[in-house]
N, C-alpha and C positions, 0 to 999 in steps of 0.2 A: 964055525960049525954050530956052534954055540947059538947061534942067532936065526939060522936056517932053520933050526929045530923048534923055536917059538914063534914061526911065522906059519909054518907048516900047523903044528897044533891048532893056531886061533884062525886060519883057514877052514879047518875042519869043523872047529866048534860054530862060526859061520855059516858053515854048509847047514849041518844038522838043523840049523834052526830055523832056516830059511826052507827047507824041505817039510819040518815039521808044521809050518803056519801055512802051507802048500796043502799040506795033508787036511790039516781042519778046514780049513774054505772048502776045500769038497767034499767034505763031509756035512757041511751046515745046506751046502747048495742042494744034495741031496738026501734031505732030509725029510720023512714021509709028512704029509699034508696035517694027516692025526695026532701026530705029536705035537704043531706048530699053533695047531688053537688049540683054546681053553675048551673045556668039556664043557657043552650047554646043557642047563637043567633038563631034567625028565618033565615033560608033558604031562598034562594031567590026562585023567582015565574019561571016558565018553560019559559015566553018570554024573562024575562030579561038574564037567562041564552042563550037563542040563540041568542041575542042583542052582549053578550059579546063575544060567537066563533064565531060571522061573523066579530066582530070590529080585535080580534086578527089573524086570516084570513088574512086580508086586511093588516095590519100592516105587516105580515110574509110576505107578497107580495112585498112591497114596500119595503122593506129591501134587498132583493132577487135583484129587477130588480137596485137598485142604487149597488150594489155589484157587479153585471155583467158589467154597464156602465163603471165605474171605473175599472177594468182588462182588459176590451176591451181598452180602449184609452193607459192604460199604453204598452198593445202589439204592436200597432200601432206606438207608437213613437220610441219605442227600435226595432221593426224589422227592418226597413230599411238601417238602420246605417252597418248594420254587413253585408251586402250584396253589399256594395257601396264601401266599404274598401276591399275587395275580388277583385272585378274589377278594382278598381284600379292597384293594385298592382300587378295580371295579364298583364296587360295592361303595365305597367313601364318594368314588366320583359321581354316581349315579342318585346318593344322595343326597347331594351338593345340587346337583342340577331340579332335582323335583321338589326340593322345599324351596320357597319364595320368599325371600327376605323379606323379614318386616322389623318394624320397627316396636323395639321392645316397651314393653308396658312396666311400671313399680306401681306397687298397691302401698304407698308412704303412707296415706293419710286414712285414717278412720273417717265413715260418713260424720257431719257435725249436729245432725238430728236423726235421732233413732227413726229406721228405716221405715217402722209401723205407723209413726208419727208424720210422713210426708208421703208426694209425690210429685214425680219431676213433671213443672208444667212451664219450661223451656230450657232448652238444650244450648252448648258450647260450637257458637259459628255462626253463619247469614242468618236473618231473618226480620222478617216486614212486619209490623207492627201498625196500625190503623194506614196502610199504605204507603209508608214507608220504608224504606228497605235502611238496613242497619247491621253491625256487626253484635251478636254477642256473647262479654268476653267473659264470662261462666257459667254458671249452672243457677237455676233457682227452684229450689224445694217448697213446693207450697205445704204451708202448713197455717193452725189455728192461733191465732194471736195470743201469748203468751209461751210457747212451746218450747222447752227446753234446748239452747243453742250450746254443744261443748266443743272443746279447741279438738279439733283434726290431728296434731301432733305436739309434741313436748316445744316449749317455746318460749320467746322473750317478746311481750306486747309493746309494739311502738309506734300504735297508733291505738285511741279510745275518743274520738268525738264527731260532732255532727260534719260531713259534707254536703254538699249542692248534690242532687240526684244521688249518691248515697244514699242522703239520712242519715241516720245512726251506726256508726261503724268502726270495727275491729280489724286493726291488722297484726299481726302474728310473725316474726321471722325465725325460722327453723332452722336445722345442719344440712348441713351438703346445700347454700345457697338458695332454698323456698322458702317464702312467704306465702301465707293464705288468709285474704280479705271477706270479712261475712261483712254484709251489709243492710241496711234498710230494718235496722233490729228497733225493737221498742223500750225496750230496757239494756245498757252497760253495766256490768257487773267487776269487772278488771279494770286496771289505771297503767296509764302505763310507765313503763320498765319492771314493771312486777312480771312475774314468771311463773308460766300454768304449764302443767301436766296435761298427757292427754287423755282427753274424754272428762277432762274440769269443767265448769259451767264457767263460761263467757258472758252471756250474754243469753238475751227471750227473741223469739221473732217479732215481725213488728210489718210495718206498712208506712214509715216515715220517707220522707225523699221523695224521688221520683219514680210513681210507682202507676201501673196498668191493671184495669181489672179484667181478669178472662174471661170467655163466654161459660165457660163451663165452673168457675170458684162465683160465688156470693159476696167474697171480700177480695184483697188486694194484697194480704198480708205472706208473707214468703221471704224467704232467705239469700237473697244472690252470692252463691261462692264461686269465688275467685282462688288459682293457685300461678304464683311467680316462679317462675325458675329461673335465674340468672339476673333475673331483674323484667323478662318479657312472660307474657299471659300464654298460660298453656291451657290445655285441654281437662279438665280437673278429673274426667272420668276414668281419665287413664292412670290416675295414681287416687282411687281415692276404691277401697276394698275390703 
């Protein structure tokens, strides 16, 4: 009996509780819609909504115009560069083409008779001489027998005596490889390895050697300068200034 009676109970407490979790699912099932969400915020009001499209407006603007200032200056400073490097370099080529290369001239040597004191009565290259044609290889300054002859540049004398058509003659060897030859002089004044300065007295004009008289001088007396470079005869006019 005893035993009927605690089967009976815990049948019961069974039931209850299986009716009760019956109860709540229908309950949840029908449950209004409103209770089941969350409450969503309040909306804001029509003015503060137009508050906020004219504030972002303005801010779109101001983004805009510092975006434009900032491309504008960067083009400004890179344009001019590439237009000024064009011209130039036009400008060098167009130079380059219209000047004519020549061959550069050095003023090395002082004249060796004061400028007052002569004149050139024959020139450095061809020329015919009572009908014969010849080359010659410097310059000659006529001048008045005795006439003061000084060295052309600072120097070490290594030559002072008579040649065959020279005559009387001086030769001179200077820096950077030039020598310069006066010849046909009347008087020697230096010896040589002795060492003159320039515009020192060398030597007098003279007419000794093998000498021609012009149509236009009365005597024959004159100077023939000669200037060496390297060891070969150049052109004396072009370094003597």
């Amino acid at each position: 009996m005893h035993k009927n009676r605690l089967s009976h109970i815990l049948f019961l407490i069974l039931a209850t509780l299986i009716c009760s979790d019956a109860i709540l699912i229908h309950a949840v099932q029908k449950r209004p819609t409103h209770m089941a969400r969350r409450s969503s915020p309040a909306k804001p009001s029509r003015e503060v909504q137009q508050r906020l499209a004219i504030e972002r407006v303005r801010i779109r603007d101001s983004i805009r115009k510092e975006f434009y200032k900032n491309s504008r200056k960067a083009s400004v400073k890179k344009s001019p560069s590439r237009p000024i490097k064009r011209k130039r370099t036009q400008t060098k080529r167009s130079a380059r083409k219209r000047t004519p290369q020549r061959t550069p001239s050095k003023k090395v040597f002082r004249w060796p008779v004061h400028p007052k004191n002569f004149w050139l009565s024959s020139y450095y290259g061809p020329r015919t001489v009572k009908g014969r044609k010849g080359f010659h290889s410097g310059i000659d300054l006529a001048a008045t027998t005795g006439t003061r002859v000084s060295a052309a540049a600072s120097g070490k004398v290594i030559e002072a005596r008579y040649l065959s058509g020279y005559g009387k003659c001086i030769v001179i060897a200077h820096a950077n490889r030039y020598k310069t030859r006066y010849a046909h002089l009347s008087r020697i004044v230096v010896r040589v390895g002795q060492r003159v300065k320039c515009g020192q007295l060398i030597g007098k004009v003279g007419a000794t050697g093998h000498v021609s008289k012009n149509k236009t001088s009365r005597s024959a007396s004159h100077l023939h300068f000669e200037v060496y470079r390297n060891g070969k005869r150049v052109n004396p006019s072009r370094y003597l200034g």
